[in-house]
N, C-alpha and C positions, 0 to 999 in steps of 0.2 A: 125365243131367240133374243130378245130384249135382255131378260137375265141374264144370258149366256154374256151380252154383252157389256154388260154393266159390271158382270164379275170381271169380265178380261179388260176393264179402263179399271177397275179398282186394281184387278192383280200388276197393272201394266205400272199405275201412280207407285202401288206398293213396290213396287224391282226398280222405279227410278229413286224413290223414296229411300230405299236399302243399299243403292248403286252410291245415292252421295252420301250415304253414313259413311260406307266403306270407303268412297273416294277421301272424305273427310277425316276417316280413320287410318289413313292409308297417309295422308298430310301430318297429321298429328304422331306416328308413328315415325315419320321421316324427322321431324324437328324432336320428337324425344332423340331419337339415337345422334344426332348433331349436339344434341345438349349433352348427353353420356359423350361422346367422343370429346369436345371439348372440356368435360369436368374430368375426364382420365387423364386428359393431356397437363391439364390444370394440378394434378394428384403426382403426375410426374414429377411437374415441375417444382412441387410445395418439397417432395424425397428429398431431389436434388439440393433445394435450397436448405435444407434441415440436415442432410448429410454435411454441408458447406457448414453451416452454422456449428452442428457437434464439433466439426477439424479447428475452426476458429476457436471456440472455447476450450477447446484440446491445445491450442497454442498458446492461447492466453494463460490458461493454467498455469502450463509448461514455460512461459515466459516470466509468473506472478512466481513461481518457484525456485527460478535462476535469480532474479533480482534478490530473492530472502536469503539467499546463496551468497549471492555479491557483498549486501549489505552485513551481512555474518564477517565473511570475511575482511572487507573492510574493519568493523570494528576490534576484531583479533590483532589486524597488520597493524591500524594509526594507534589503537587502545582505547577506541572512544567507547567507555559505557555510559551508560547514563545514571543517575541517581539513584532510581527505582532498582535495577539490576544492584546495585553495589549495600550490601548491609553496611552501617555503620558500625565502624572499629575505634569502638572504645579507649584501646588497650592501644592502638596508635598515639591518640587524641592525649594519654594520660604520659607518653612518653615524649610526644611532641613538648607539651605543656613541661614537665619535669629540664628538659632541655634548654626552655625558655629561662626556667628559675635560673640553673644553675649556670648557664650563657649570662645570664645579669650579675650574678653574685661574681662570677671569676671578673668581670667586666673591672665590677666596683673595685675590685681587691687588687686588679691591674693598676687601675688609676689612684688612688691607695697608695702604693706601691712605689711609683714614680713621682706622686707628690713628695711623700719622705726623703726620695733620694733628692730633690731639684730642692729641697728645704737645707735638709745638711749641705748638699755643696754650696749653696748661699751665703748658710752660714758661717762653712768653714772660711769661706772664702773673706767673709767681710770682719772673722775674729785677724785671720792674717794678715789681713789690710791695718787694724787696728794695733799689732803687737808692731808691724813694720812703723808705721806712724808713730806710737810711744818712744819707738827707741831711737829715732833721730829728734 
């Protein structure tokens, strides 16, 4: 009887023994699914924000697009290009310059021109002073 009782305080330690595994597995089971419910909620919430974020980048884009838009046409409406865009035109450059010459040469030929005349009326003017003088 002694055996008999010694197995039923062991079987008795062993069922309280197994009772706080499971009570403790029973706790530990309770806090994993609080941790899953809060990390799904958390998974939600990360969609949401990364939905948010793709529509922003999607504006940004869409607004990085309109401005290259704007600035395009600006440039077309005032004329502004810049250096880089515009090749160098030689064949303006050789025409400008030819212009220049020949803007100088008509210049001289003008003043030229007007000197000779302000010479002779001078001197016609002071031979007629001179014959009027002689003859009185």
């Amino acid at each position: 009887m002694v055996k008999v009782k010694d197995q039923f305080e062991r079987a008795q330690k062993q069922y309280e023994s197994v009772n706080n595994d499971l009570k403790l597995a029973k706790g530990t089971i309770a806090e994993l699914q609080i941790d899953k419910s809060e990390l799904e909620e958390d998974i939600k919430e990360r969609k949401i924000r990364e939905k948010d974020f793709k529509h922003e980048e999607a504006s940004i884009a869409d607004l990085k697009k309109r401005i290259h838009l704007l600035e395009e046409l600006n440039e077309i409406v005032l004329g502004e290009y810049s250096l880089e865009e515009r090749p160098v035109d030689y064949g303006a450059m050789i025409i400008k310059g030819t212009a220049a010459v020949v803007i100088t040469i008509s210049m001289g030929l003008i003043l030229l021109i007007v000197g000779n005349m302000v010479y002779q009326s001078i001197s016609t003017k002071t031979e007629f002073r001179r014959r009027v003088i002689l003859k009185f």
